[in-house]
Backbone as a chain_set.jsonl record, in Angstrom:
{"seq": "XXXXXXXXXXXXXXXXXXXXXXXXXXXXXXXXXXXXXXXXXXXXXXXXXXXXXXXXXXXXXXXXXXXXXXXXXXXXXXXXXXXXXXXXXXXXXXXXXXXXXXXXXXXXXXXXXXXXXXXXXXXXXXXXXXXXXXXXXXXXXXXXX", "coords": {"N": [[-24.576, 14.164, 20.321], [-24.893, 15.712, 23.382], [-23.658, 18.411, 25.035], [-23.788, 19.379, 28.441], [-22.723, 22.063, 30.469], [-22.11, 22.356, 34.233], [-21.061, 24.255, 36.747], [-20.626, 22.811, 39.523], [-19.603, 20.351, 38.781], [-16.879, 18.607, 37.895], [-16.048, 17.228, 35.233], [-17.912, 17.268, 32.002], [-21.222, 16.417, 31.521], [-22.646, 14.09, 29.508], [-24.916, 13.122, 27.101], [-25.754, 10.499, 24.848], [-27.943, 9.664, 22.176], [-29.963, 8.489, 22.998], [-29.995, 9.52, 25.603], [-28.318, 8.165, 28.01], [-26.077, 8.219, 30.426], [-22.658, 9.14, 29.542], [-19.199, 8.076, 29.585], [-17.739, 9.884, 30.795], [-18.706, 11.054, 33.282], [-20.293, 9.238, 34.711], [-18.229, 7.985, 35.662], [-15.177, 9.895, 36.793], [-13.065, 8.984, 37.448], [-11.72, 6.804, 36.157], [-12.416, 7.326, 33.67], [-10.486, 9.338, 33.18], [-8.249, 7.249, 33.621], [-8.528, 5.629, 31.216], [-8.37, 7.677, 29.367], [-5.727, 8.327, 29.59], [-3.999, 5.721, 29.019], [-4.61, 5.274, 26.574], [-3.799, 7.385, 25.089], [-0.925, 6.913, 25.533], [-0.975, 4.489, 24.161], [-1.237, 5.437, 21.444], [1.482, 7.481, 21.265], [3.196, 5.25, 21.575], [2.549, 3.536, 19.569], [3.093, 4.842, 17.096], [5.925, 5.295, 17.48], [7.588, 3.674, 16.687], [7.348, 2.98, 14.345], [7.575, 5.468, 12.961], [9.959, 5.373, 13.265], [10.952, 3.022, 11.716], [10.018, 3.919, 9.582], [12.195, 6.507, 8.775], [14.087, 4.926, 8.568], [14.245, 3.097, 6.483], [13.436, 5.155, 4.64], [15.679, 6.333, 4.527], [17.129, 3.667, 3.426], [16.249, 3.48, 0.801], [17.15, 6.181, 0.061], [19.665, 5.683, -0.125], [19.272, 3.391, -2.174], [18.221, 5.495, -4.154], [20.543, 7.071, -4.16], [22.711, 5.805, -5.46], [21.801, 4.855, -7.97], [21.989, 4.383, -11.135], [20.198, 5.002, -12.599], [18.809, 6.816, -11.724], [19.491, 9.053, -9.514], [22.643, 8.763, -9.092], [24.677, 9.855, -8.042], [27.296, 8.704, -7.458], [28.461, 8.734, -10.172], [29.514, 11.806, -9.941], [30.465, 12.149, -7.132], [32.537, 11.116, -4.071], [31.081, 8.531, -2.056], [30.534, 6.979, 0.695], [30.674, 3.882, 0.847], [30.281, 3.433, -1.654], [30.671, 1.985, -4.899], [33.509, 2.961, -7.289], [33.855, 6.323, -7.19], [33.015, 9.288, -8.574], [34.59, 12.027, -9.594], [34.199, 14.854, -9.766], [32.293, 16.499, -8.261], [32.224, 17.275, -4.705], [33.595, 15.504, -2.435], [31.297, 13.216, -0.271], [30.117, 13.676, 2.911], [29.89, 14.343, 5.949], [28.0, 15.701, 5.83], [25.062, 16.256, 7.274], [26.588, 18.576, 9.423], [27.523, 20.093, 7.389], [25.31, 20.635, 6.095], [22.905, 22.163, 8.087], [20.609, 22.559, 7.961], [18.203, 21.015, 6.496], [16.547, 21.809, 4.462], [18.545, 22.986, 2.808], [19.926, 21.445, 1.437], [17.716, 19.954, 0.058], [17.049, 22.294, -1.41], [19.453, 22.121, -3.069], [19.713, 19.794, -4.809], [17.512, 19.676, -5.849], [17.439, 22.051, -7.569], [20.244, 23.167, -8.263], [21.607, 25.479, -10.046], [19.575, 27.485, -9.415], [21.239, 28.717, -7.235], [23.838, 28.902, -7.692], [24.524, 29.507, -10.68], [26.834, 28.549, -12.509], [27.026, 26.038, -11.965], [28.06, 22.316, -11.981], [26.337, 20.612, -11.104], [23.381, 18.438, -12.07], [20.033, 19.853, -12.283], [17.811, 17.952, -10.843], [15.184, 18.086, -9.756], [13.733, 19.966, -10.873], [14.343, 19.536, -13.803], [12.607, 17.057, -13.177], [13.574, 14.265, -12.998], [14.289, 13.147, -10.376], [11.895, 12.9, -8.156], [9.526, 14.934, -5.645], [9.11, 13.448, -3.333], [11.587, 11.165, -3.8], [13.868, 12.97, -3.552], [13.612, 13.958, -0.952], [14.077, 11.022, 0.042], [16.763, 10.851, -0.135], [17.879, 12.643, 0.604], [17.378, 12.119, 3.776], [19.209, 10.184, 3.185], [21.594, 10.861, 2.846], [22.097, 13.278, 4.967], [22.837, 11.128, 6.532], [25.552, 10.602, 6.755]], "CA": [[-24.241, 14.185, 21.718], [-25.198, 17.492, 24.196], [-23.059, 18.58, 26.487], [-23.956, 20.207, 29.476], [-21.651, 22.134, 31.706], [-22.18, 22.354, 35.588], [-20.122, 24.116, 37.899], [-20.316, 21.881, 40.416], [-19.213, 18.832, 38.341], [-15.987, 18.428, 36.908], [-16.422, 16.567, 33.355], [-19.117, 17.895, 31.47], [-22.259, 15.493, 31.448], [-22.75, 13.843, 27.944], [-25.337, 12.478, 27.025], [-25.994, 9.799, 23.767], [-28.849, 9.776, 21.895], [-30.728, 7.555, 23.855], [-30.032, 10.17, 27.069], [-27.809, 7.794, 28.705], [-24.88, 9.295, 30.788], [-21.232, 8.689, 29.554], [-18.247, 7.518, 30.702], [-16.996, 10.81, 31.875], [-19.993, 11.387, 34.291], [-20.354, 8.119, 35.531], [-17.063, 7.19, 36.371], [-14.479, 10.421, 36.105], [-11.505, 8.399, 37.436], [-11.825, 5.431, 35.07], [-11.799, 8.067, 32.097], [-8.691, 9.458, 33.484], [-6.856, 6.194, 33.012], [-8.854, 5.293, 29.925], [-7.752, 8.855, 28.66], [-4.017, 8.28, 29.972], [-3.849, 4.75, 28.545], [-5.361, 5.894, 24.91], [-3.024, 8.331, 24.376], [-0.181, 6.564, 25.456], [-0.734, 3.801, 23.514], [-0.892, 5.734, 20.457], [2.329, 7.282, 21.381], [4.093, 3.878, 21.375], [2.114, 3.106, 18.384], [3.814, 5.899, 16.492], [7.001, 5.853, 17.565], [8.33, 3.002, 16.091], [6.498, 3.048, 12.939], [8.135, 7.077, 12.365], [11.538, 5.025, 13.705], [11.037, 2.774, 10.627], [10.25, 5.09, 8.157], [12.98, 7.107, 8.545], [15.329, 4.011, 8.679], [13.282, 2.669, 4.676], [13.82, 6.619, 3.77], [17.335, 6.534, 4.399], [17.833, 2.785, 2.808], [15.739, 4.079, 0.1], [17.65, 7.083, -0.571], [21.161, 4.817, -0.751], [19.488, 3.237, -3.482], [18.478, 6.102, -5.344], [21.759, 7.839, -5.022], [24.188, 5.044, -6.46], [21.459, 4.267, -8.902], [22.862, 5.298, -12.658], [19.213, 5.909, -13.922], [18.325, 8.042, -10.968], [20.527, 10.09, -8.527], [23.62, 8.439, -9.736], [25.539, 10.553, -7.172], [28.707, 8.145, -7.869], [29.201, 9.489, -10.861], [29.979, 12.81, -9.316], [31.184, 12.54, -5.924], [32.53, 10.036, -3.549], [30.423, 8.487, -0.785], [31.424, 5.947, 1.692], [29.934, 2.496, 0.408], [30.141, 3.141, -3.103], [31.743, 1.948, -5.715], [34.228, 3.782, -8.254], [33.161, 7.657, -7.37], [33.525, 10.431, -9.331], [35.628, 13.342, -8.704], [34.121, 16.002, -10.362], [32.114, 17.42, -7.002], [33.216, 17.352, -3.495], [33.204, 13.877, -1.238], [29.763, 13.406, 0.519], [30.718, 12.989, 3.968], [29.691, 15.197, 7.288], [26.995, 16.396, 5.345], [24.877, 16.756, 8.727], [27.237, 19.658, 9.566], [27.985, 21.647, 6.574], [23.869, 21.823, 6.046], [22.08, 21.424, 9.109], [18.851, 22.685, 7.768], [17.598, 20.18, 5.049], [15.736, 22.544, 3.014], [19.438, 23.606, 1.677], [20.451, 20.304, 0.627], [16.894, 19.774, -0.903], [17.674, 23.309, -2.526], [21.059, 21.566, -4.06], [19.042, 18.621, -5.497], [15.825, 20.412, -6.621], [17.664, 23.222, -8.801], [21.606, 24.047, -7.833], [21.419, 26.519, -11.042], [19.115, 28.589, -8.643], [22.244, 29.662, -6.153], [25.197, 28.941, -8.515], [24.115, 29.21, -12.289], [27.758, 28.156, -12.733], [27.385, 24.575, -11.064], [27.962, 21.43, -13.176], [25.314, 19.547, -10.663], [21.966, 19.07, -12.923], [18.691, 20.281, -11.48], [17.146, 16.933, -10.37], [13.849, 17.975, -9.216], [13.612, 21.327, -11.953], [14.157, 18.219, -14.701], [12.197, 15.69, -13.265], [14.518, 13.378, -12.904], [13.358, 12.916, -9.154], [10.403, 13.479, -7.541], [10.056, 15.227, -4.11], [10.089, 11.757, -2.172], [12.766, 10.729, -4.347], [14.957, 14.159, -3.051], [13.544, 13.269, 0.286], [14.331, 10.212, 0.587], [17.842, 11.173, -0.787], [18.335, 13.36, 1.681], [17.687, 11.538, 4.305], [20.316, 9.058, 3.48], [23.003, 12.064, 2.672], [22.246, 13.259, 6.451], [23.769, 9.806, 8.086], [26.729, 10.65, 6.289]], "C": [[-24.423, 15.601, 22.226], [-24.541, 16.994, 25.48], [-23.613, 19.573, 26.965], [-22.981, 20.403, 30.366], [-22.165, 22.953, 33.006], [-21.308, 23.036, 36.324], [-19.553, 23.382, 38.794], [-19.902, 20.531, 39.788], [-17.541, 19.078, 37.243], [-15.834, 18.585, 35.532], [-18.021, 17.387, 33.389], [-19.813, 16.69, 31.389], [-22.413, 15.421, 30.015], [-23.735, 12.886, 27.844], [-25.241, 11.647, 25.251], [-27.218, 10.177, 23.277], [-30.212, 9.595, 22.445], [-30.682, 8.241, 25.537], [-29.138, 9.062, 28.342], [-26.184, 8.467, 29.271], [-23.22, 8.004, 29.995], [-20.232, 8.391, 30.32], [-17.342, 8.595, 31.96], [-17.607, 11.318, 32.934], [-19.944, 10.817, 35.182], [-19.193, 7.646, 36.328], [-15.513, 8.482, 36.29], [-13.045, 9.579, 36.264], [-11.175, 7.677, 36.262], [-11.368, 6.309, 33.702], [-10.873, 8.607, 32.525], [-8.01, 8.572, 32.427], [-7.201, 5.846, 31.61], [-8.082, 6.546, 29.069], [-6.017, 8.494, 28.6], [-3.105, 7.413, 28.559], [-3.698, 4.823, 26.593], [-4.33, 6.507, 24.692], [-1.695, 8.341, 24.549], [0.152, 5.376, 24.388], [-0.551, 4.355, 21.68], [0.539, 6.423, 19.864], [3.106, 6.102, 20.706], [3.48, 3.86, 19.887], [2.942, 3.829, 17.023], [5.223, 5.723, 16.054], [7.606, 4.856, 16.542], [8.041, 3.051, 14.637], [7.316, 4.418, 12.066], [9.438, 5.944, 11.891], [11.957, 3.947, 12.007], [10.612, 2.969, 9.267], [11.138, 5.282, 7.777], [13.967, 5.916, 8.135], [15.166, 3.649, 6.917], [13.885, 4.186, 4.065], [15.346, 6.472, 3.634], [18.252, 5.018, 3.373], [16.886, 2.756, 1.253], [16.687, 5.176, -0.419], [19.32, 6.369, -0.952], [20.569, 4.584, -2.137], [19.521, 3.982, -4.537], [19.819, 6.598, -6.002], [23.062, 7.097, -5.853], [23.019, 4.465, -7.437], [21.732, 4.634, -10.085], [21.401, 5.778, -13.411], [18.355, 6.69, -12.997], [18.948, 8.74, -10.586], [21.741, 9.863, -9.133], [24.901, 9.519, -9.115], [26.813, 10.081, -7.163], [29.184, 9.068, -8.818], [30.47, 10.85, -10.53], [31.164, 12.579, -7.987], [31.082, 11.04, -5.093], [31.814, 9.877, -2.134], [30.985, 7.462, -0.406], [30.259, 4.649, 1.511], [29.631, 2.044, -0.972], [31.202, 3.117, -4.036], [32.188, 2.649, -6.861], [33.833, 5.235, -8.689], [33.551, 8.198, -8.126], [34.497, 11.4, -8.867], [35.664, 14.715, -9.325], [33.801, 17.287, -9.498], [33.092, 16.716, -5.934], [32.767, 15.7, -2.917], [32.025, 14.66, -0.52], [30.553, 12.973, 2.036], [30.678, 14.465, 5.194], [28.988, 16.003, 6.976], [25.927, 16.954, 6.992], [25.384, 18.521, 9.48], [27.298, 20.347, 9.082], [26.818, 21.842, 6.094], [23.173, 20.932, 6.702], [20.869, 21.471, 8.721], [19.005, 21.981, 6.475], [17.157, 20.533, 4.153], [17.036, 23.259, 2.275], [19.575, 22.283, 0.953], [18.845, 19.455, -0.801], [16.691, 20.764, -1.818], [18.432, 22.355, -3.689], [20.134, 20.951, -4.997], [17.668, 19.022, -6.177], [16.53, 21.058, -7.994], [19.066, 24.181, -8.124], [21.8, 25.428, -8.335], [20.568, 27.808, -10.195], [20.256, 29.729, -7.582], [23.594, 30.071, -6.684], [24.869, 28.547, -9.463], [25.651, 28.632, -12.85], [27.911, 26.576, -12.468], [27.099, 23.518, -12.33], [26.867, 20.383, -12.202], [23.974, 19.729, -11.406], [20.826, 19.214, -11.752], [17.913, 18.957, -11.193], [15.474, 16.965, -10.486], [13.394, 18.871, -10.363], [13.522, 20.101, -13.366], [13.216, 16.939, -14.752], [12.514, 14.132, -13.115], [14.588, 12.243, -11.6], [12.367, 13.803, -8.598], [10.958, 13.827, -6.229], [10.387, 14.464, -3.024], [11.13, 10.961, -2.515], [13.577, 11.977, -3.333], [14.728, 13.988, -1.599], [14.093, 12.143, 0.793], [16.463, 10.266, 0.136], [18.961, 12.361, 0.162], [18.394, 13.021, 3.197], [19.03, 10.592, 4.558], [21.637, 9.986, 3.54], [23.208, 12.657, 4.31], [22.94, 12.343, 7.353], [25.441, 9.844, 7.607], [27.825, 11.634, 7.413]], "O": [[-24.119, 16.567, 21.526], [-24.612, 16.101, 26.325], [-23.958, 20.558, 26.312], [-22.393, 19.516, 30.984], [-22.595, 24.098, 32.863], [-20.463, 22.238, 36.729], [-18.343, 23.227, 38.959], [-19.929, 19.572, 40.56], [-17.377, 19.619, 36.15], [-15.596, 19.575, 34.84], [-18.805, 17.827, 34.23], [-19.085, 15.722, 31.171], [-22.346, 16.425, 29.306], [-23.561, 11.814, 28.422], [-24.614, 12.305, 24.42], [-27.739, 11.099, 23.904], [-31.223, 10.295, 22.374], [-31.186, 7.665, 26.501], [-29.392, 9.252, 29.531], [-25.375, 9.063, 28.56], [-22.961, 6.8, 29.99], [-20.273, 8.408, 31.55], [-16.769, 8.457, 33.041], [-16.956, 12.129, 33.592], [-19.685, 11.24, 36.309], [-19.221, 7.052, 37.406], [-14.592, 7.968, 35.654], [-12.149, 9.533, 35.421], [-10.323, 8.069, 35.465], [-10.409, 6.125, 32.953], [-9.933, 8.073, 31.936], [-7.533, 8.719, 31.301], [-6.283, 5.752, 30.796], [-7.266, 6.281, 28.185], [-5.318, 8.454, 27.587], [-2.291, 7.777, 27.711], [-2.857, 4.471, 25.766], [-3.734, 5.971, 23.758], [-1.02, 9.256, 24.076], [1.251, 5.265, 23.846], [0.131, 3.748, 20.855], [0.927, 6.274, 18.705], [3.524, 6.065, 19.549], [4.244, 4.298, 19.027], [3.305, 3.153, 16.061], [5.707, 5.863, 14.931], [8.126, 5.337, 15.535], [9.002, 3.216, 13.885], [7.592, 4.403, 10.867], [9.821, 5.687, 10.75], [12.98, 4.115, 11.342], [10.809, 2.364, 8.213], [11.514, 4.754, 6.731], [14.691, 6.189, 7.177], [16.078, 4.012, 6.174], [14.69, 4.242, 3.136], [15.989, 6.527, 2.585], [19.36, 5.067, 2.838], [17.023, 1.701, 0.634], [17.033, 4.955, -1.579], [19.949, 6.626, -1.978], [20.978, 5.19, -3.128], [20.202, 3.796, -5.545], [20.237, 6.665, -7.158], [23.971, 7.559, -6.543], [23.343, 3.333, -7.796], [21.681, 5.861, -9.997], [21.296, 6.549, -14.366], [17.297, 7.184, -13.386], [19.246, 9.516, -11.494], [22.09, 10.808, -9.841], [25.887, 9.846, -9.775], [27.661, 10.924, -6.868], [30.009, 9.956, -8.605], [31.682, 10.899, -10.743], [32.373, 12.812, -7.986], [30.223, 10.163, -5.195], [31.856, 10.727, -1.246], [31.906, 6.957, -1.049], [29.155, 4.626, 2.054], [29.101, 1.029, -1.423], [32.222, 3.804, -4.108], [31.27, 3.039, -7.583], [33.558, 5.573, -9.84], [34.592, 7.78, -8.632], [35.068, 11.402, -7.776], [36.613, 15.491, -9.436], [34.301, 18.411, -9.551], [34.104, 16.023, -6.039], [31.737, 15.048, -3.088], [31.784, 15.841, -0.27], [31.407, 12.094, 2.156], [31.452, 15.42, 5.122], [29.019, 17.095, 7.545], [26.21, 17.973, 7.622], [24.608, 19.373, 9.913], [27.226, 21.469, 9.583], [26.66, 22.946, 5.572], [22.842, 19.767, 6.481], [20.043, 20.608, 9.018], [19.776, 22.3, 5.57], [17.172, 19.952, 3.068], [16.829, 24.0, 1.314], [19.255, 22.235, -0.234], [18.911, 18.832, -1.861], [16.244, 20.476, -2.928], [18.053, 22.014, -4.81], [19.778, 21.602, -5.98], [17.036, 18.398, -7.028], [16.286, 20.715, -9.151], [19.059, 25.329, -7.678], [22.062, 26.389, -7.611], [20.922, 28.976, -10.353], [20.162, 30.925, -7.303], [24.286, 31.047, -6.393], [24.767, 27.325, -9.578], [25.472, 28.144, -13.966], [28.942, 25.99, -12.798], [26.33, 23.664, -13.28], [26.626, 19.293, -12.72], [23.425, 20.83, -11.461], [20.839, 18.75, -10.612], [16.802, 19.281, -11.613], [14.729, 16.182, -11.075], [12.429, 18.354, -10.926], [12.397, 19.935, -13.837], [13.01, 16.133, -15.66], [11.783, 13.141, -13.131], [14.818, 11.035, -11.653], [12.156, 15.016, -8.618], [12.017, 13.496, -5.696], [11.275, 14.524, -2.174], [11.607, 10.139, -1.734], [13.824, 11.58, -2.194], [15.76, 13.859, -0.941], [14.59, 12.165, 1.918], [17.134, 9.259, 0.361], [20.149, 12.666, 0.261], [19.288, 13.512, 3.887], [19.653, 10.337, 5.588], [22.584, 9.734, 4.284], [24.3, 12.53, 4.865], [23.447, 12.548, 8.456], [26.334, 9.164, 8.111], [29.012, 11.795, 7.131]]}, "num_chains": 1, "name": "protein.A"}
């Protein structure tokens, strides 16, 4: 495709291979709305699709963390939907607040031993134990808390 640009013309003239004019030449209103339309609809297209991601990430990360051969976050500490917590760490609960930025809480869960070599939480992600969309999705769900 060759564009040519005009002063006097708005849209740039485009031609095809075949030298026929495009849509933005021929018609600029029309590509307006075609433009408008397009890039609203992908919008919408988006949104919901993110909207149920995040919603899968977060019912995703429940399972990992009460699972006993992954996160197994019961053990430890009590969350609100699970059964018979631990009480070795602290209750999960207003997480949101006490770390707004996510990259601490994916700190915690990657490799605690990095900030407090004293901590009885194991290194998750440093072990292998979970993967980064595992700690992702793990974090997600610890956020609605």
């Amino acid at each position: 495709m060759i564009f040519l640009e005009k002063p006097d013309v708005r849209f740039s003239r485009c031609f095809n291979d075949r030298g026929d004019r495009a849509l933005t030449d021929q018609h600029p209103t029309r590509f307006r709305l075609w433009l408008v339309l397009s890039w609203a609809l992908i919008v919408t297209a988006t949104v919901p699709a993110t909207t149920a991601r995040a919603q899968s990430g977060v019912a995703e990360g429940q399972r990992l963390a009460f699972d006993l051969t992954k996160g197994n976050c019961l053990s430890c500490h009590e969350i609100k939907g699970g059964d018979l917590p631990g009480s070795i760490g602290p209750a999960l609960r207003d997480i949101k607040n006490k770390y707004p930025d996510r990259k601490d809480l994916i700190a915690i869960l990657t490799d605690e031993t990095r900030r407090n070599p004293q901590t009885a939480m194991p290194p998750f992600g440093r072990n292998r134990i979970l993967t980064e969309q595992e700690i992702d999705a793990i974090v997600d769900f610890l956020q609605t808390l």
